[in-house]
N, C-alpha and C positions, 0 to 999 in steps of 0.2 A: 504494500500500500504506500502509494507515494502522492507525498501532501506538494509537490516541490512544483513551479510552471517548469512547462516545455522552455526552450530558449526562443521556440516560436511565439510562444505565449509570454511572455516576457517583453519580444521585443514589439509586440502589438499593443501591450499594456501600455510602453512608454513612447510609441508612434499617436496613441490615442490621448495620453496623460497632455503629450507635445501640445498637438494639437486643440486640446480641449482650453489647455492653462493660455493659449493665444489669441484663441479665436473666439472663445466666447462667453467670454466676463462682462464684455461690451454688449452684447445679445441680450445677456442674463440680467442683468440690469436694469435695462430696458424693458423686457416681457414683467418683472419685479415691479416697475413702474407703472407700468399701463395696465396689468392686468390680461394683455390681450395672447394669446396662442405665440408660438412662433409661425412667420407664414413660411408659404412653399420653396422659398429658395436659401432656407436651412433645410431642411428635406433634403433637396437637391445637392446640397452641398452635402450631406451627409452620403447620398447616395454615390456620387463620384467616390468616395475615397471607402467606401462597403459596407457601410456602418447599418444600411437596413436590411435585415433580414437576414443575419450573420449565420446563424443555423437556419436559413431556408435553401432549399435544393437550389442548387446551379442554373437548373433548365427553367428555372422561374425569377431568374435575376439574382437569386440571392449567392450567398457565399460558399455557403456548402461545410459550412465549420460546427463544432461541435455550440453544446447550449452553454459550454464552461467558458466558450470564448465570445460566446454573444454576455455573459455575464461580467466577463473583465470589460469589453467595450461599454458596457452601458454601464457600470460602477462608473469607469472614467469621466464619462459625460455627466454623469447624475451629481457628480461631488461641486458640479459647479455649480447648476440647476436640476431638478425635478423639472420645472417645463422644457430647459432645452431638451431635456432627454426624453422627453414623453413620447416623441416620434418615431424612437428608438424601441424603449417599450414595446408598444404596441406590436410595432414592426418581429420582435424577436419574441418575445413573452405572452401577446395579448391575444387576439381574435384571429390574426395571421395565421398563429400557430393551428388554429382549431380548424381552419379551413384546409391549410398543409397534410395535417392527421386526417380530417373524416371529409372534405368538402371531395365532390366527381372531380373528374378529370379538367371539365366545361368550368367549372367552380375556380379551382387554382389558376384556369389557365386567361381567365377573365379578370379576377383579381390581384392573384400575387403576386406578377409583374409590375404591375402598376402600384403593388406596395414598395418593392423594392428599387424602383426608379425612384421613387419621393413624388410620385402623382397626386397619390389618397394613400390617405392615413382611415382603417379600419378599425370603428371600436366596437365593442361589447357594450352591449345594453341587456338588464338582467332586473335590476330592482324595480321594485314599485311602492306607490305609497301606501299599502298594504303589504306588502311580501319586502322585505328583503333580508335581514337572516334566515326568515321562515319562505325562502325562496317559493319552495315548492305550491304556496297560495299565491305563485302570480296568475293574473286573471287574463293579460292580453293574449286575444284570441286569434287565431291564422286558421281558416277554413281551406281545407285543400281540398280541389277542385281536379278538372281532367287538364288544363293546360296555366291553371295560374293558384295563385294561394292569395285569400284577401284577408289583412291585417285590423284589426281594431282591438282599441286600448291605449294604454299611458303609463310609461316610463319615466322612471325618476332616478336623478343621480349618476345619471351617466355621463362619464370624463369623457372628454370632447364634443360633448353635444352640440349640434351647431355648425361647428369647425371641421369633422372631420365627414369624410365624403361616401363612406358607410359603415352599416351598422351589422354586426351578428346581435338579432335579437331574438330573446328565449321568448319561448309563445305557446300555449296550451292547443293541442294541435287536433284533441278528441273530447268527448266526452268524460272520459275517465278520471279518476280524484287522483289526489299525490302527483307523484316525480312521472307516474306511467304516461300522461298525455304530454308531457313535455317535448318539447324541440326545437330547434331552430333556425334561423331564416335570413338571409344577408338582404336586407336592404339600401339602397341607396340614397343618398339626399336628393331633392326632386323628383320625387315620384309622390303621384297626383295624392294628396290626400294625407300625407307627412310631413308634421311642423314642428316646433319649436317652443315651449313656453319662457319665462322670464329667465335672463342669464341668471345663474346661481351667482352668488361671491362667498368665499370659504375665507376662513381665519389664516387659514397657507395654501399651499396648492394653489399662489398668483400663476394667470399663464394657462394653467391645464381647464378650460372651462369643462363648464355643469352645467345642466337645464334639463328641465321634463322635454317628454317627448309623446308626441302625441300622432296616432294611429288612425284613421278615420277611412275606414274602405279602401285603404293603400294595398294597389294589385302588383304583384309581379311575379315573373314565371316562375310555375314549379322548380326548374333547377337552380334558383336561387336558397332551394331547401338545405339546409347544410346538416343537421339533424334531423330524423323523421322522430313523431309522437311514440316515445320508448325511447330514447335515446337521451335522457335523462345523466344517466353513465357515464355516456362517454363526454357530456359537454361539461360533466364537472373533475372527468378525469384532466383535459384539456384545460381546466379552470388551473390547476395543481399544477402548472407550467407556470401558469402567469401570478400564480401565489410567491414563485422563485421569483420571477420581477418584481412582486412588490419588496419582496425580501432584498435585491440587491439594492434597490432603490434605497429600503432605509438604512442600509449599511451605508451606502455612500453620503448619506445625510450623516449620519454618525462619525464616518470616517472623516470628512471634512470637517463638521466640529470640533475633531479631537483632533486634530491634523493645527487646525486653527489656535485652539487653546495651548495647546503642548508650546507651540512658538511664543506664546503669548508670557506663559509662568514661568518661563525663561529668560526677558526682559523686564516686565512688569517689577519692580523693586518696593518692598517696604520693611519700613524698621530696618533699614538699612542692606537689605539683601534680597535677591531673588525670590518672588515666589517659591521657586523650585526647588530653595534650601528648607524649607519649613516643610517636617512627616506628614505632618495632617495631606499636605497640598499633594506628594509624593504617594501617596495612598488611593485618595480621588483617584488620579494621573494611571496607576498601577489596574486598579479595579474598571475602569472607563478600557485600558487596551488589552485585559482579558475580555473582557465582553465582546469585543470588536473579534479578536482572535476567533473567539466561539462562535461567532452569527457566522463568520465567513467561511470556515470549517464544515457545520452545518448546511448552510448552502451550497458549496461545493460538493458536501457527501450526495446531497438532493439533486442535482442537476449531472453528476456526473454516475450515480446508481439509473439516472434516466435516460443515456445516451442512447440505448438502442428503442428507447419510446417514449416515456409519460412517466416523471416523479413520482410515486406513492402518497398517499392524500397523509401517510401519518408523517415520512421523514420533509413534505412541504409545509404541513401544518408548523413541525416542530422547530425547522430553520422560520416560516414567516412571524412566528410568533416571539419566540424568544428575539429574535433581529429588530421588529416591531417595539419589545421593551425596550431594547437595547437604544436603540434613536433616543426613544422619549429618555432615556433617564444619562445616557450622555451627553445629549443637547442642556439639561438641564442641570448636571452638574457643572457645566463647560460654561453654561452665563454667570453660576453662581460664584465661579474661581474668578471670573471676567467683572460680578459687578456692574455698577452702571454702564460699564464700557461692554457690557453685553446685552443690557437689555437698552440699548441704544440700535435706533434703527441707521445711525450712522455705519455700524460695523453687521458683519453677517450672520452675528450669532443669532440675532430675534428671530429671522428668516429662514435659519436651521431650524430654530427650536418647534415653529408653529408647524412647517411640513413635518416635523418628526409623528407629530399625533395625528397625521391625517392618514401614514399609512398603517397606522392600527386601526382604522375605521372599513377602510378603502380595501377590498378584496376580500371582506370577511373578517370581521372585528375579532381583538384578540380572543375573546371569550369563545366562541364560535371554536376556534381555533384548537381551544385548549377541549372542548367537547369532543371536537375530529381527532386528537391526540385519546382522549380515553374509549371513545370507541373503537377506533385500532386496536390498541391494546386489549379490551376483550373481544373482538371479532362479533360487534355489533353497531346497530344504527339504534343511537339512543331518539324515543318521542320526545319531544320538549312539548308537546302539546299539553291542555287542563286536559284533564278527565271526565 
């Protein structure tokens, strides 16, 4: 068992670290300010140089590289911003992937070129304002038909709504109760009958938009189906991919605040001396880069036990969740070493610290998490239902 990178993997880490610490601070800043997406010619520029789609097949634009190395790529990108790297995301961890796995031939060969160009950016849509831990009660509906499938319902909470140019949206596809009628269905932005409710705004997570979404007799053809009604399985097996995204995501948010701080208690002087001469502070410093060590390990064990398919829902549960604490409680020991001078929106710790708690919400909240971790371990699916 070997924890160590390739010297491939290595030198892609720091062609990507290059590139990311040059090119887009200035970006990050900017999307930090406005709130608004990054547009297409970040995409684009990502896509020249490989960065979408890094484990998707060759013959569909992408790289052809393992999930370990679309995880060092998007660490890199993410330690700067969560939205510049949202793109990224998606592209390697998100709805991309579920179509790569279960979508026809006509399905990949329609979309995931034009993911890996930087054309459209594909999201997942899954929640609602009744269902979202409790997935399995979403209510929008997709009738299928002998040449088309027609949509109605409403969508809540889905990152990039709006912005990105289409959706894998989970949809009750029979009659039947629970996970049984479930499935799913790519639709595209403009198409007749498909809107948009009020932009979301989040405490973090500037950049990455939200908004309801809304369904109204929006038709399109059957082989936009990407899961058929039973197919419940497999779109949450394909979920347990993009759990690994969210996980590297808050690692990189964690890693760059400790990245940040560590420099910081090493100039920073009082009572005459370095932070970093006083145990108390040496301790923090100590317990903030095991945790770090451990999410990343974890994550690694996850995505690299999944090379020849699909993570296990117990070892993604157990890298997104513990990585998930890890943010929240690194960010917030990192402003308290920092002080005013952290919780100043002048410096970037404020901005670490509020995305830290957004990816313990965002794929399945910790708790959730830690439910899919003890039903592993006895080889059952616990009800959370009243009685």
């Amino acid at each position: 068992m070997d924890f160590t990178l390739s010297e491939q993997q290595v030198a892609l880490q720091q062609s990507v670290r290059k590139f990311a610490q040059q090119e887009l601070p200035a970006i990050a800043k900017q999307i930090e300010e406005s709130d608004e997406p990054p547009g297409i010619e970040l995409r684009k520029r990502y896509a020249e140089l490989g960065y979408l789609g890094v484990n998707l097949d060759e013959k569909y634009g992408g790289a052809g590289m393992s999930h370990l190395d679309a995880v060092i790529v998007l660490e890199e990108i993410a330690k700067i911003s969560i939205a510049v790297a949202f793109p990224i995301f998606e592209s390697c961890f998100g709805p991309s992937l579920a179509i790569a796995h279960f979508g026809s031939d006509r399905l990949r060969e329609k979309f995931l070129p034009r993911v890996c160009s930087g054309e459209i950016v594909v999201a997942v849509s899954m929640s609602e304002p009744n269902a979202g831990s409790a997935l399995t009660d979403l209510t929008t509906n997709a009738q299928v038909g002998t040449d088309q499938v027609t949509i109605n319902g409403n969508k809540r909470w889905c990152s990039g709504a709006g912005h990105s140019e289409a959706y894998v949206v989970y949809c009750r596809m029979d009659d039947s109760a629970g996970a049984k009628a479930i499935g799913a269905v790519v639709i595209e932005k403009g198409s007749n009958g498909f809107s948009f409710g009020k932009r979301d705004h989040h405490m973090g997570f500037r950049g990455v938009a939200s908004a309801d979404m809304y369904f109204d007799n929006v038709a399109v053809p059957t082989e936009n189906i990407l899961v058929p009604a039973g197919g419940f399985g497999k779109l949450m097996d394909a979920f347990d991919l993009e759990r690994c995204g969210n996980t590297t995501m808050s690692l990189a948010v964690a890693q760059s605040a400790f990245d940040y701080v560590l420099e910081y208690v090493q100039h920073r002087e009082q009572f005459g001396k370095s932070l970093i001469e006083f145990q108390a502070v040496q301790l923090q410093i100590a317990e903030m880069k095991m945790r770090l060590e451990a999410s990343r390990l974890l994550l690694y064990r996850a995505v690299v036990n999944a090379e020849k398919g699909l993570p296990s829902i117990a070892e993604s549960s157990v890298a997104k969740c513990f990585a998930n604490e890890t943010a929240r409680e690194v960010t917030g020991k990192a402003m308290q070493l920092m002080g005013g001078y952290g919780y100043s929106k002048e410096y970037p710790l404020e901005q670490k610290l509020r995305d830290a708690w957004g990816w313990g919400i965002a794929g399945g909240a910790i708790d959730i998490q830690k439910a899919n971790i003890a039903a592993a371990l006895v080889g059952k699916r616990f009800n959370q239902r009243a009685k």
